[in-house]
mmCIF file of the N, C-alpha and C atoms, coordinates in Angstrom:
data_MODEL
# 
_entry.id   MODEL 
# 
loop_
_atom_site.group_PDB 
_atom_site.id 
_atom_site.type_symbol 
_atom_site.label_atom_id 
_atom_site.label_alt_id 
_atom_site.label_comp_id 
_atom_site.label_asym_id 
_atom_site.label_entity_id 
_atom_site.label_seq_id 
_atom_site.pdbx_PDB_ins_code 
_atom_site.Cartn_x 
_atom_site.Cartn_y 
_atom_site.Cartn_z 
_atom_site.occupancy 
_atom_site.B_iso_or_equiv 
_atom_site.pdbx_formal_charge 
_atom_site.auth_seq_id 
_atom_site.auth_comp_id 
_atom_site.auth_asym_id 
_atom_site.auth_atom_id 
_atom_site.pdbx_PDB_model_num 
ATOM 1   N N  . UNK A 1 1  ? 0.848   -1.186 0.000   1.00 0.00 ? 1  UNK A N  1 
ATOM 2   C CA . UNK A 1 1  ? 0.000   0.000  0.000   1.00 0.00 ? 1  UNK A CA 1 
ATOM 3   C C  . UNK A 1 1  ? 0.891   1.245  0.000   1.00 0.00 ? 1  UNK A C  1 
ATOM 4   N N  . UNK A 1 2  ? 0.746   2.298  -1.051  1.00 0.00 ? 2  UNK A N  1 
ATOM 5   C CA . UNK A 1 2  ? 1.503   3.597  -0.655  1.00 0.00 ? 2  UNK A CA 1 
ATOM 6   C C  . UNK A 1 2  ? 1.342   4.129  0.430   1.00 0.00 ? 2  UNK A C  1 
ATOM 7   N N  . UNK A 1 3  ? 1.908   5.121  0.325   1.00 0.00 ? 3  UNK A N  1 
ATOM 8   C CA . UNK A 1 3  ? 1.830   5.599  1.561   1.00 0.00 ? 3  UNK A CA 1 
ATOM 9   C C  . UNK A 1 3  ? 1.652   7.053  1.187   1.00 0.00 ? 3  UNK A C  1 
ATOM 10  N N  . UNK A 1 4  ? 0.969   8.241  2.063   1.00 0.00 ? 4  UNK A N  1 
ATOM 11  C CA . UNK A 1 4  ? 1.101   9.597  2.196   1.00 0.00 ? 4  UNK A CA 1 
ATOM 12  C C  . UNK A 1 4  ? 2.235   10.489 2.423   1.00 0.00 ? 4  UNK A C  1 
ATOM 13  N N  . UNK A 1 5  ? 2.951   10.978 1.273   1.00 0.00 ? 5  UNK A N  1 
ATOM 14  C CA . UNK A 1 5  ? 3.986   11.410 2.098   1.00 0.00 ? 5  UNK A CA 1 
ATOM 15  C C  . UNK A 1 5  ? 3.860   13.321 2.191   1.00 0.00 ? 5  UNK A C  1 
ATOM 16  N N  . UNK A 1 6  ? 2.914   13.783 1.429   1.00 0.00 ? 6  UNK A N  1 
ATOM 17  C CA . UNK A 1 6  ? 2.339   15.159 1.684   1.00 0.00 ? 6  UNK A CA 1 
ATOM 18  C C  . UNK A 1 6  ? 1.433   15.715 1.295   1.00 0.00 ? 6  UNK A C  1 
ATOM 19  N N  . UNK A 1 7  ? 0.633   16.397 2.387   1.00 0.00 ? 7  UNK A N  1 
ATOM 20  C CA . UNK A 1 7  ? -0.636  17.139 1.789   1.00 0.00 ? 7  UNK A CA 1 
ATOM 21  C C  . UNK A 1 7  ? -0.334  18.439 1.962   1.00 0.00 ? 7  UNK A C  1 
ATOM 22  N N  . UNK A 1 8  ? -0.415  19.464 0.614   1.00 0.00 ? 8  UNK A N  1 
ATOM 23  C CA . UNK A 1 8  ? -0.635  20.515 0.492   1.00 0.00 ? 8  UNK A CA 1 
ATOM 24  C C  . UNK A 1 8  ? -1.695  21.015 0.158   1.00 0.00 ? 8  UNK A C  1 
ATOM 25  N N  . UNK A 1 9  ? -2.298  22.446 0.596   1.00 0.00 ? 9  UNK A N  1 
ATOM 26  C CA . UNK A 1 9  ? -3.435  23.149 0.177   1.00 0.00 ? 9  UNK A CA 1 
ATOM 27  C C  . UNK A 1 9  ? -3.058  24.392 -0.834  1.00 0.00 ? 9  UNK A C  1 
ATOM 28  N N  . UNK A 1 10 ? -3.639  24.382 -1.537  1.00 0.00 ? 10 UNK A N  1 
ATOM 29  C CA . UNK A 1 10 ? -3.669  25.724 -2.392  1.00 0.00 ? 10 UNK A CA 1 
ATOM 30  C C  . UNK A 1 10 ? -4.571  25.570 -3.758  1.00 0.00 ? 10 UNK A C  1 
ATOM 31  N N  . UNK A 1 11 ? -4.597  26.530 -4.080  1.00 0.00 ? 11 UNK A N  1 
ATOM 32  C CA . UNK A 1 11 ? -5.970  26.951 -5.330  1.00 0.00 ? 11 UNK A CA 1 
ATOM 33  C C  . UNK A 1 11 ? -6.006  25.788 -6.304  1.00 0.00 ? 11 UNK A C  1 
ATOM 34  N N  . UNK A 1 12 ? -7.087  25.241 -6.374  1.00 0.00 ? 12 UNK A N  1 
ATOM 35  C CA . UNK A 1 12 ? -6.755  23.940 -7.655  1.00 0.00 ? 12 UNK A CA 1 
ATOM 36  C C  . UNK A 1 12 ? -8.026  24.658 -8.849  1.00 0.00 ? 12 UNK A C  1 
ATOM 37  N N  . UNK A 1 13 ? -8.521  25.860 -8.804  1.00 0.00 ? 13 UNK A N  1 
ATOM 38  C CA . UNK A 1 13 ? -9.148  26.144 -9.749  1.00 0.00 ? 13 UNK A CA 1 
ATOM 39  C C  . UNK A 1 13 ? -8.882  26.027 -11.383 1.00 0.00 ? 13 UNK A C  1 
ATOM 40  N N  . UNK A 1 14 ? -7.530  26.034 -11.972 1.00 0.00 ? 14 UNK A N  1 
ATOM 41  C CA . UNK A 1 14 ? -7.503  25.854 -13.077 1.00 0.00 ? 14 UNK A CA 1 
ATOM 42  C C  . UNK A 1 14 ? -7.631  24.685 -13.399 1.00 0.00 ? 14 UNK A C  1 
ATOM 43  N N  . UNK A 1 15 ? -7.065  23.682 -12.519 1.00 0.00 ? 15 UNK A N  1 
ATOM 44  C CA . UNK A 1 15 ? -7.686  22.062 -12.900 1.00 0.00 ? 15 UNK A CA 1 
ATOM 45  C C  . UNK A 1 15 ? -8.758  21.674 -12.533 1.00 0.00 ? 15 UNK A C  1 
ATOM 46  N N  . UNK A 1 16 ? -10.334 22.375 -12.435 1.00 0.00 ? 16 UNK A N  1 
ATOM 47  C CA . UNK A 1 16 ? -11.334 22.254 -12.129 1.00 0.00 ? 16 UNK A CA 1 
ATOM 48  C C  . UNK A 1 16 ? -11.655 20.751 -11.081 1.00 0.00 ? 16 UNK A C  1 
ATOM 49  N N  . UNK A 1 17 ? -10.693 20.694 -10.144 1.00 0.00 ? 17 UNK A N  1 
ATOM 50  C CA . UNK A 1 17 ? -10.742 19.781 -8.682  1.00 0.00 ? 17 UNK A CA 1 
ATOM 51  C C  . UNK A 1 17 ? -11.115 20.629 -7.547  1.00 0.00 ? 17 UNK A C  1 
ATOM 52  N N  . UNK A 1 18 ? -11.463 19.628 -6.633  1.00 0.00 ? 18 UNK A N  1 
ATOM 53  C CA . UNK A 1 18 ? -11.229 20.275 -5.523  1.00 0.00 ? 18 UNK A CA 1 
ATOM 54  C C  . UNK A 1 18 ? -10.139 19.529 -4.338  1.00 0.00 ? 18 UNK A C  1 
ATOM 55  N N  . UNK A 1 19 ? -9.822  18.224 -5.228  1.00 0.00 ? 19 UNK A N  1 
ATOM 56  C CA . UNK A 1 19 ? -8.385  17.841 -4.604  1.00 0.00 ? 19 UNK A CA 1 
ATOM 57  C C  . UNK A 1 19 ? -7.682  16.586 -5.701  1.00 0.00 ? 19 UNK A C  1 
ATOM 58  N N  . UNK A 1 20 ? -6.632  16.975 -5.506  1.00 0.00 ? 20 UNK A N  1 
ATOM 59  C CA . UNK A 1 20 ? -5.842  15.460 -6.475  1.00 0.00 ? 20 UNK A CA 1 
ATOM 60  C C  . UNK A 1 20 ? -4.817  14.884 -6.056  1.00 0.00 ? 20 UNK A C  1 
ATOM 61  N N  . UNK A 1 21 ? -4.800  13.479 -6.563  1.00 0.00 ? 21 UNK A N  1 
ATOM 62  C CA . UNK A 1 21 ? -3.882  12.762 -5.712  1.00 0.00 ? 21 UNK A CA 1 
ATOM 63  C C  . UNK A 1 21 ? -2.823  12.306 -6.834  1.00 0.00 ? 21 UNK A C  1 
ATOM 64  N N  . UNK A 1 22 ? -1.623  12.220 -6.208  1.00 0.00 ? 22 UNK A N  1 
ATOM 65  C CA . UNK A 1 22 ? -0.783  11.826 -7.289  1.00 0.00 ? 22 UNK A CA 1 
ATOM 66  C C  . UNK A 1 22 ? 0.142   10.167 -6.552  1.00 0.00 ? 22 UNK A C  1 
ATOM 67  N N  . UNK A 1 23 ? -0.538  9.421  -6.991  1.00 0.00 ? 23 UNK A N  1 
ATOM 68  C CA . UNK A 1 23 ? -0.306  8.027  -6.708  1.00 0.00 ? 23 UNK A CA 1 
ATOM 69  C C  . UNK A 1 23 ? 1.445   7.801  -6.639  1.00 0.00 ? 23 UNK A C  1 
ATOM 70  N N  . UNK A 1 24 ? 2.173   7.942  -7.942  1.00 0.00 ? 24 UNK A N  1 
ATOM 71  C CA . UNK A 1 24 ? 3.500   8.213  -7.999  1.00 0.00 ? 24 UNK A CA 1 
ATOM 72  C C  . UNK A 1 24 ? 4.363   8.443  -6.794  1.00 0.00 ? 24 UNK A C  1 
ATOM 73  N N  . UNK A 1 25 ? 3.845   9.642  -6.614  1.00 0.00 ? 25 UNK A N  1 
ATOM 74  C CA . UNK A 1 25 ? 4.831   10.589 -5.535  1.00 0.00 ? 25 UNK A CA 1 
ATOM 75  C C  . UNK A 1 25 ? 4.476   10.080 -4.221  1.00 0.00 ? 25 UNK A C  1 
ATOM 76  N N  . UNK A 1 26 ? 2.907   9.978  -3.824  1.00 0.00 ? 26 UNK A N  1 
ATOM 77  C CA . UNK A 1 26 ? 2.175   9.929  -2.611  1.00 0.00 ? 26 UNK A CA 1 
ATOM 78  C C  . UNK A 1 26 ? 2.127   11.509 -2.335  1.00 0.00 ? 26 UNK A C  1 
ATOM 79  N N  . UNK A 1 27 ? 1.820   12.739 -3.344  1.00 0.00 ? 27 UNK A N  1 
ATOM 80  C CA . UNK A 1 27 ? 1.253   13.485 -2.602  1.00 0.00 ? 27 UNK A CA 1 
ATOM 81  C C  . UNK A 1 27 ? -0.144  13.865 -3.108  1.00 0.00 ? 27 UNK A C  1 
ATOM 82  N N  . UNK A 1 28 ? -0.587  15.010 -2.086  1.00 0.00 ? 28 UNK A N  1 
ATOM 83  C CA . UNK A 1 28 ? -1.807  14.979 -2.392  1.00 0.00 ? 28 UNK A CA 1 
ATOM 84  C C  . UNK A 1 28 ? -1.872  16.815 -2.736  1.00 0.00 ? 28 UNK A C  1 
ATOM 85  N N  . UNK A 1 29 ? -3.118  17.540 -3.199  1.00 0.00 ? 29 UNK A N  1 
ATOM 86  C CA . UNK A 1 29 ? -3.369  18.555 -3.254  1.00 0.00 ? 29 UNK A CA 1 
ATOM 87  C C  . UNK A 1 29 ? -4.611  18.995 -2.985  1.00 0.00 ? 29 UNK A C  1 
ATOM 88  N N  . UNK A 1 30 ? -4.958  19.625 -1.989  1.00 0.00 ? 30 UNK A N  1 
ATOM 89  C CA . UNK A 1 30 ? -6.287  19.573 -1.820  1.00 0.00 ? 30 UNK A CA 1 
ATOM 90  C C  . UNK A 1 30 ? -6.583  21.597 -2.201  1.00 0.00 ? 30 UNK A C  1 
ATOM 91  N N  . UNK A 1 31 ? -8.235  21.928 -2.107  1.00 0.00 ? 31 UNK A N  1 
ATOM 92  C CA . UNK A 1 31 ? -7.969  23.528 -2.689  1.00 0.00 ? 31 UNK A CA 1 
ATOM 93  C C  . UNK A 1 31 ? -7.633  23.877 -0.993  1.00 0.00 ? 31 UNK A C  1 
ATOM 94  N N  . UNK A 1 32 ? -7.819  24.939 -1.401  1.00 0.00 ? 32 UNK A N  1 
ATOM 95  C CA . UNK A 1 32 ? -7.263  25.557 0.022   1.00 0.00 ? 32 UNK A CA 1 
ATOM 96  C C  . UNK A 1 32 ? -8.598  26.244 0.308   1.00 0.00 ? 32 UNK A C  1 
ATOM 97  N N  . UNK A 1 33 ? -9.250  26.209 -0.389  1.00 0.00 ? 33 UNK A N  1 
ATOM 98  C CA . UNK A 1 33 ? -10.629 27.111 0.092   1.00 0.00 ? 33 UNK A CA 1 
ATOM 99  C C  . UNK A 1 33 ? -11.625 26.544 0.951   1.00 0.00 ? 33 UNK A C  1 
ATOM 100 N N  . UNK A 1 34 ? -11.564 24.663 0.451   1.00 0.00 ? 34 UNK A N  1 
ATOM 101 C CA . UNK A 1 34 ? -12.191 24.012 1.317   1.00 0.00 ? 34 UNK A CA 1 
ATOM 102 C C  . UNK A 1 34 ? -12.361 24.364 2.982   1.00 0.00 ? 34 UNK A C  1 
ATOM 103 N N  . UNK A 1 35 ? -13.634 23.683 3.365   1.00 0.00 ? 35 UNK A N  1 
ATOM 104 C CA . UNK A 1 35 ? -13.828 24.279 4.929   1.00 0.00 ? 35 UNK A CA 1 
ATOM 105 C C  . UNK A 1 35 ? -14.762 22.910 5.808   1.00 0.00 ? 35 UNK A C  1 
ATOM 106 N N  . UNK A 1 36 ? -15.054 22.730 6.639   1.00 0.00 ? 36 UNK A N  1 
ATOM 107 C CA . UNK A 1 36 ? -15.199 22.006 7.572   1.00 0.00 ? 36 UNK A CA 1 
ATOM 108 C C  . UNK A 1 36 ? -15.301 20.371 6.703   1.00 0.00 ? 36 UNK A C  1 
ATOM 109 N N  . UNK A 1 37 ? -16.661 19.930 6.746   1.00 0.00 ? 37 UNK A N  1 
ATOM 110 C CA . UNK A 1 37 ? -16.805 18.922 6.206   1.00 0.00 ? 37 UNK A CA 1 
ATOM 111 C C  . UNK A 1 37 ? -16.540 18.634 4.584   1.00 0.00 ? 37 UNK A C  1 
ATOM 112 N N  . UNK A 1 38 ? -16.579 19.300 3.875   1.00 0.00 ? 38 UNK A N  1 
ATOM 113 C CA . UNK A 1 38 ? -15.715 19.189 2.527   1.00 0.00 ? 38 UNK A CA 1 
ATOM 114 C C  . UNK A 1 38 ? -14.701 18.591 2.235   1.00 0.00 ? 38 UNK A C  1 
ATOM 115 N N  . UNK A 1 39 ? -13.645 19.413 3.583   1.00 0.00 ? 39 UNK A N  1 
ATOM 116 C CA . UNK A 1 39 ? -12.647 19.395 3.541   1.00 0.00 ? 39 UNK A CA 1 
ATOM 117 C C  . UNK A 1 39 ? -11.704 18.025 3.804   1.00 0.00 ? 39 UNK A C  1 
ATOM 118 N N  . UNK A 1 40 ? -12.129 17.851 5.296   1.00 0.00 ? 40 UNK A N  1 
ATOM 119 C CA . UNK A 1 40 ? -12.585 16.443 5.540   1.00 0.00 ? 40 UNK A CA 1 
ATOM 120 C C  . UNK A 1 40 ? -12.700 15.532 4.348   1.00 0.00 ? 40 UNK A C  1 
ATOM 121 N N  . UNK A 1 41 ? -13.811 15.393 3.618   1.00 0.00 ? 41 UNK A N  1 
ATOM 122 C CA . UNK A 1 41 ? -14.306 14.845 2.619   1.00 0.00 ? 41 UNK A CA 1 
ATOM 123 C C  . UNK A 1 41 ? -13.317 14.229 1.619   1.00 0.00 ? 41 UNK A C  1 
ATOM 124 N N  . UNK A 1 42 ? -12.981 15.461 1.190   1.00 0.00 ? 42 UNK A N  1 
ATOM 125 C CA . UNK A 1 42 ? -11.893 15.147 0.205   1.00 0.00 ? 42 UNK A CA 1 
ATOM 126 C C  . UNK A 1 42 ? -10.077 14.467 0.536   1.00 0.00 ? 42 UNK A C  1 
ATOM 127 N N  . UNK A 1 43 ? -10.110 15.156 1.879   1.00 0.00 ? 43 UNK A N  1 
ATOM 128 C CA . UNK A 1 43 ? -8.841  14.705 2.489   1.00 0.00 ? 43 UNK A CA 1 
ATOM 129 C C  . UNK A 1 43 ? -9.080  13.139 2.299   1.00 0.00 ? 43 UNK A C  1 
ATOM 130 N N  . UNK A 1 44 ? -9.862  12.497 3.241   1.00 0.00 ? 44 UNK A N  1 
ATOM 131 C CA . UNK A 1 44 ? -10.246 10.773 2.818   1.00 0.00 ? 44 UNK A CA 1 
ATOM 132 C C  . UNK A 1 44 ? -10.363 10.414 1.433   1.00 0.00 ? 44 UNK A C  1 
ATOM 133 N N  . UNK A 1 45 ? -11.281 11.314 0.401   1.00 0.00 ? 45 UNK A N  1 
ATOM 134 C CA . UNK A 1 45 ? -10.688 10.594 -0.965  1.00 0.00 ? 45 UNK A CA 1 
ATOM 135 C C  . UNK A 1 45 ? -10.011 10.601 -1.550  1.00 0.00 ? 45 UNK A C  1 
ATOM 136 N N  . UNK A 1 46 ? -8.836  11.431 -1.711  1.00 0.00 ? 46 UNK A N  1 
ATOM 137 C CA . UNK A 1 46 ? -7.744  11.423 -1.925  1.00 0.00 ? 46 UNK A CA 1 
ATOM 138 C C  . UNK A 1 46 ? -6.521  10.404 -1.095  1.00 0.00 ? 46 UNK A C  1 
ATOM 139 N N  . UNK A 1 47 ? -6.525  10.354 -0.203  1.00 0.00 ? 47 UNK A N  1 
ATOM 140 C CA . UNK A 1 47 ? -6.094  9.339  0.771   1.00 0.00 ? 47 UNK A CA 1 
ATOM 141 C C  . UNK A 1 47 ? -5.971  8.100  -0.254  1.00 0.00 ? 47 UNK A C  1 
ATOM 142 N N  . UNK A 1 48 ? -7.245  7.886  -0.023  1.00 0.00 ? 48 UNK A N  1 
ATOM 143 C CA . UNK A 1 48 ? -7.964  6.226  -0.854  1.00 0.00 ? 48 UNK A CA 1 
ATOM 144 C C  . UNK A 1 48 ? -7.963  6.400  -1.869  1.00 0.00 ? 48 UNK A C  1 
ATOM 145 N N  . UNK A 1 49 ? -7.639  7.069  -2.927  1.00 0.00 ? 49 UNK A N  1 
ATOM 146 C CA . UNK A 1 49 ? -6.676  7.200  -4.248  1.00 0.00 ? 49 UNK A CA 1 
ATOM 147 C C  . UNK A 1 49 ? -5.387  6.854  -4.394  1.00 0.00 ? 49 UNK A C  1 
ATOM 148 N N  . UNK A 1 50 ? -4.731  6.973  -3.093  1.00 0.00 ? 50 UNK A N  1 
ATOM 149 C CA . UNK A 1 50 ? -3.611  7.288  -3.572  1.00 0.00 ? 50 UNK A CA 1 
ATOM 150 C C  . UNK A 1 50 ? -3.018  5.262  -2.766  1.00 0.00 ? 50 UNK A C  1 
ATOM 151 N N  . UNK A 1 51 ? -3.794  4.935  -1.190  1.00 0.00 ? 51 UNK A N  1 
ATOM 152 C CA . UNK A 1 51 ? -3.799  3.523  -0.935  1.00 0.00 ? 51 UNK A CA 1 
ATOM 153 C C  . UNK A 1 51 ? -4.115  2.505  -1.878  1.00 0.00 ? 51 UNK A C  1 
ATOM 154 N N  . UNK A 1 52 ? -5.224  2.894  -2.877  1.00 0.00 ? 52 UNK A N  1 
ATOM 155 C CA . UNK A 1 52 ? -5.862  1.661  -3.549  1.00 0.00 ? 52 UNK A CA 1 
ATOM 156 C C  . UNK A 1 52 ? -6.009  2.352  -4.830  1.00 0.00 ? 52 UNK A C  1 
ATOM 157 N N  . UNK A 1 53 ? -4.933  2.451  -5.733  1.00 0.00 ? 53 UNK A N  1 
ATOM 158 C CA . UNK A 1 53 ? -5.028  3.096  -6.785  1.00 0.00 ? 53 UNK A CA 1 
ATOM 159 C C  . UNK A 1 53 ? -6.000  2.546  -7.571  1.00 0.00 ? 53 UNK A C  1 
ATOM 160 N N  . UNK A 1 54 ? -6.356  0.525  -7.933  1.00 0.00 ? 54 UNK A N  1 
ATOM 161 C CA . UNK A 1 54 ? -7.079  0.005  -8.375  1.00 0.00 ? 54 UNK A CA 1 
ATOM 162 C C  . UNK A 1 54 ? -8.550  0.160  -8.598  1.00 0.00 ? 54 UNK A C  1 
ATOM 163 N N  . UNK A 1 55 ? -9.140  1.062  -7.161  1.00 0.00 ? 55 UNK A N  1 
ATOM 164 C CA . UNK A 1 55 ? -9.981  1.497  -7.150  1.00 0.00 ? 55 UNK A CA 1 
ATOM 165 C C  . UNK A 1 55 ? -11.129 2.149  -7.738  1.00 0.00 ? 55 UNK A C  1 
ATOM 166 N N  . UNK A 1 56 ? -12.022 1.868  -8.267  1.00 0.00 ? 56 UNK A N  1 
ATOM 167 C CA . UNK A 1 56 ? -12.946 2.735  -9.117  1.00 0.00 ? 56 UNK A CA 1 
ATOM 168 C C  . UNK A 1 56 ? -13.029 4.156  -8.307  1.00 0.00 ? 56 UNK A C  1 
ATOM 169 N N  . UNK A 1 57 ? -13.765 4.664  -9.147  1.00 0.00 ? 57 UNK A N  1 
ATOM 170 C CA . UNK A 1 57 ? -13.963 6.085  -8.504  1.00 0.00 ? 57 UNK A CA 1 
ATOM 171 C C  . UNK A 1 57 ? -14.771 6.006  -7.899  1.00 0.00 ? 57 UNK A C  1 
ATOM 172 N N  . UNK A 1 58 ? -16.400 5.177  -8.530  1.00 0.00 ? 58 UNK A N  1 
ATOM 173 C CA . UNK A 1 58 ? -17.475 5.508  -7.261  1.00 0.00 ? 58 UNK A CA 1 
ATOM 174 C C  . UNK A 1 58 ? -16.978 4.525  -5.684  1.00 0.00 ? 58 UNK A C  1 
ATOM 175 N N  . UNK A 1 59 ? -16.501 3.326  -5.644  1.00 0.00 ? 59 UNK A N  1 
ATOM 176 C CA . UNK A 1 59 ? -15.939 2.389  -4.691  1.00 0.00 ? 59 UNK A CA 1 
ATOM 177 C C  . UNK A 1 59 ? -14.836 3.922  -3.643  1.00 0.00 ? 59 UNK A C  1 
ATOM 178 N N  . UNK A 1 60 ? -14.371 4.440  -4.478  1.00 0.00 ? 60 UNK A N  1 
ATOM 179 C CA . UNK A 1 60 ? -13.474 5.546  -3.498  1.00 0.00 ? 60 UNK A CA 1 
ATOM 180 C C  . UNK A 1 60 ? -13.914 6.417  -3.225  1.00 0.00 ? 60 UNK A C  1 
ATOM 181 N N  . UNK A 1 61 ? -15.109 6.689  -3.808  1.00 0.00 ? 61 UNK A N  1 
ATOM 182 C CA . UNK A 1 61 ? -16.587 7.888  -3.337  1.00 0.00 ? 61 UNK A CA 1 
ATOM 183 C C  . UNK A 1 61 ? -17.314 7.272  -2.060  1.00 0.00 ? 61 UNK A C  1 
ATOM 184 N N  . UNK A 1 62 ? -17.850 6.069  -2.390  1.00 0.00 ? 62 UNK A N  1 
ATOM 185 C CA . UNK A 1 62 ? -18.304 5.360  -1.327  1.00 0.00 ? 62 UNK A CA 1 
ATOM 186 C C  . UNK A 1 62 ? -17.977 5.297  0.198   1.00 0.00 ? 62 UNK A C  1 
ATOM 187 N N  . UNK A 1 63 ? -16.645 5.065  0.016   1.00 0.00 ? 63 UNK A N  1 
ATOM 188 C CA . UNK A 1 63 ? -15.609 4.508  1.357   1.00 0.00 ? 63 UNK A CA 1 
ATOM 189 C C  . UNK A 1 63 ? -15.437 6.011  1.444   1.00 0.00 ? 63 UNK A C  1 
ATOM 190 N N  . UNK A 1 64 ? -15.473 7.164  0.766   1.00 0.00 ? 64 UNK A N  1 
ATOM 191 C CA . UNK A 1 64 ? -15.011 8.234  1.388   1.00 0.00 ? 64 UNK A CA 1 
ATOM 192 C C  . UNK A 1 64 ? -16.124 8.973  1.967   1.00 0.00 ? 64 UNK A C  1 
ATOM 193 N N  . UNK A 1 65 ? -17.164 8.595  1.615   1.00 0.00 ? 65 UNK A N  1 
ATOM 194 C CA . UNK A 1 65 ? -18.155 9.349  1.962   1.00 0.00 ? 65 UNK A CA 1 
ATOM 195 C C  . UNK A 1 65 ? -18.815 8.872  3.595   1.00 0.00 ? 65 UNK A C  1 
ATOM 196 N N  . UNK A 1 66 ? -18.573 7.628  3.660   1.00 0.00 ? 66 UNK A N  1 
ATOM 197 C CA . UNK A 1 66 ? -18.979 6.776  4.900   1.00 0.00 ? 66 UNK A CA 1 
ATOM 198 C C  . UNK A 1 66 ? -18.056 7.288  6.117   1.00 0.00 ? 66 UNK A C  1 
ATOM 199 N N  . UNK A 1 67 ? -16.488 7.165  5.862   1.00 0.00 ? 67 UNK A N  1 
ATOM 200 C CA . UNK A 1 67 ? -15.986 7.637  6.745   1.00 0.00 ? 67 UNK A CA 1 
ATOM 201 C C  . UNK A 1 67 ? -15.760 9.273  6.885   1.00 0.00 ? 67 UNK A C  1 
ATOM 202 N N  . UNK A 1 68 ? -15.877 9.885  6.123   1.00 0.00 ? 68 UNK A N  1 
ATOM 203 C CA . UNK A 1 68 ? -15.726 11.332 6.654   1.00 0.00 ? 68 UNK A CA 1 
ATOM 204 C C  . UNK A 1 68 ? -16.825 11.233 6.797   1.00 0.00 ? 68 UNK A C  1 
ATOM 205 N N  . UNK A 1 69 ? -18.390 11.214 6.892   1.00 0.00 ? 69 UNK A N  1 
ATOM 206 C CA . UNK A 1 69 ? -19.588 11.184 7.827   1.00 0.00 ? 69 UNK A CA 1 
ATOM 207 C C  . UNK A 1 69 ? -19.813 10.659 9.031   1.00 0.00 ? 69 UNK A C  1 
ATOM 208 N N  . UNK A 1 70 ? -18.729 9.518  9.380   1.00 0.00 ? 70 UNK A N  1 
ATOM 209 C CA . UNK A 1 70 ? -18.771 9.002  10.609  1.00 0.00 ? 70 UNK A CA 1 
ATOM 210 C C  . UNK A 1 70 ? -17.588 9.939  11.619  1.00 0.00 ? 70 UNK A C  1 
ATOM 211 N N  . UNK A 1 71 ? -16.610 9.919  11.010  1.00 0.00 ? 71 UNK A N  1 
ATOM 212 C CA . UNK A 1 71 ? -15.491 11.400 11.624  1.00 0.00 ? 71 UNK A CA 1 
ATOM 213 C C  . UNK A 1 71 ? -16.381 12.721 11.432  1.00 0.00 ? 71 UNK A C  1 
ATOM 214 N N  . UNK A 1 72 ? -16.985 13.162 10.959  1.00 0.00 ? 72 UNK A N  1 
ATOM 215 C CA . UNK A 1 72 ? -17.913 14.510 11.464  1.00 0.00 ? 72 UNK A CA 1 
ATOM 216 C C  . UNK A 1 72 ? -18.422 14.319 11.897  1.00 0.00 ? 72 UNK A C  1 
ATOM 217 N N  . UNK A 1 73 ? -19.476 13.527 12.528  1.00 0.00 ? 73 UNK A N  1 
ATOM 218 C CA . UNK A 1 73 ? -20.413 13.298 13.186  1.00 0.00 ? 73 UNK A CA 1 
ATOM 219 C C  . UNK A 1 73 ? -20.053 13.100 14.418  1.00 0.00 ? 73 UNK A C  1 
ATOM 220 N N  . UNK A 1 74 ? -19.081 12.422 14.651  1.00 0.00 ? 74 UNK A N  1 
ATOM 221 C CA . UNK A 1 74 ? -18.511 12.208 15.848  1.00 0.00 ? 74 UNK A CA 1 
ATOM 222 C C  . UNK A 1 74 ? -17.413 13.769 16.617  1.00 0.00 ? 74 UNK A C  1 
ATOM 223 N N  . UNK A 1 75 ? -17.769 14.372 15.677  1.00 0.00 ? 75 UNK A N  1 
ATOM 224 C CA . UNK A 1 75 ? -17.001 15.921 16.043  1.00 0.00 ? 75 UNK A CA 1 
ATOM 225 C C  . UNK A 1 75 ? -15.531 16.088 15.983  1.00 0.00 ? 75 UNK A C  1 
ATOM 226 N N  . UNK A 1 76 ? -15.308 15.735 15.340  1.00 0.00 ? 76 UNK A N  1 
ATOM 227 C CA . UNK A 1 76 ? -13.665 15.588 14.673  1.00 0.00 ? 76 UNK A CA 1 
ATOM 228 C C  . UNK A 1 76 ? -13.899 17.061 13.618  1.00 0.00 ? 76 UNK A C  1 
ATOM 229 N N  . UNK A 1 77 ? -12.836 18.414 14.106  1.00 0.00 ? 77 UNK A N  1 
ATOM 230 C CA . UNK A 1 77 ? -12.471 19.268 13.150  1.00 0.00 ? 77 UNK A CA 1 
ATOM 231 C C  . UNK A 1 77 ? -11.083 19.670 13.101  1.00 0.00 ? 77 UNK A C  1 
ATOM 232 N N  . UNK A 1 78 ? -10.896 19.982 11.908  1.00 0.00 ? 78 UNK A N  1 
ATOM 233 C CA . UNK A 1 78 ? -9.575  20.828 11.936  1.00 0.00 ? 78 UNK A CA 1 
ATOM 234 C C  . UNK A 1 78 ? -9.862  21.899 12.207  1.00 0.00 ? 78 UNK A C  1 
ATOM 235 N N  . UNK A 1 79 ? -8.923  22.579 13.175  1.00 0.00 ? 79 UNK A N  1 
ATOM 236 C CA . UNK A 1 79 ? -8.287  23.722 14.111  1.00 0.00 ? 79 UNK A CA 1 
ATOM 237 C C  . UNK A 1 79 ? -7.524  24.436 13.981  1.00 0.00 ? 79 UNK A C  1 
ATOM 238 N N  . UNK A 1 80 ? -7.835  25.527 13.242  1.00 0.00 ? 80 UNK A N  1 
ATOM 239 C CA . UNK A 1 80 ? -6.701  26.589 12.445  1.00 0.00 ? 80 UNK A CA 1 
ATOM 240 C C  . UNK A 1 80 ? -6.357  27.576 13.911  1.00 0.00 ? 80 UNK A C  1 
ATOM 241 N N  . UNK A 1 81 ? -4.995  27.622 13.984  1.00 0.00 ? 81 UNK A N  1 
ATOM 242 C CA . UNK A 1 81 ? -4.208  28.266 15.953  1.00 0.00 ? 81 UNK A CA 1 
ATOM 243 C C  . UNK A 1 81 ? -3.528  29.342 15.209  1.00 0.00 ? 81 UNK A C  1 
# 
């Protein structure tokens, strides 16, 4: 399984994403505009892009959508200090 080796945030508007994963490297790009649960959101599918490249897209929609709803719900946020 790869592994994560960096997540950066910043504008992904010209590549009409709101995050991408680059399997290769293990990094990730998420936008930077994202905000609570979105954000979340995408952090996990990108994740599981980049673990199970084999993956269909809706199968990595699925699994991403289940667990970032069970981590928000349970009150898990990121904390900008």
């Amino acid at each position: 399984m790869q592994k994560v080796k960096s997540v950066t945030e910043r504008k992904l508007g010209r590549y009409k994403a709101l995050g991408l994963a680059y399997v290769d490297s293990g990094e990730i790009h998420i936008d930077e505009r994202l905000k609570g649960y979105e954000h979340l959101y995408v952090l996990i599918h990108e994740v599981l892009h980049i673990q199970n490249p084999k993956w269909s897209e809706a199968k990595v929609t699925g699994h991403a959508s289940e667990l970032a709803k069970i981590i928000f719900e349970n009150n898990y946020r990121k904390i900008i200090i």
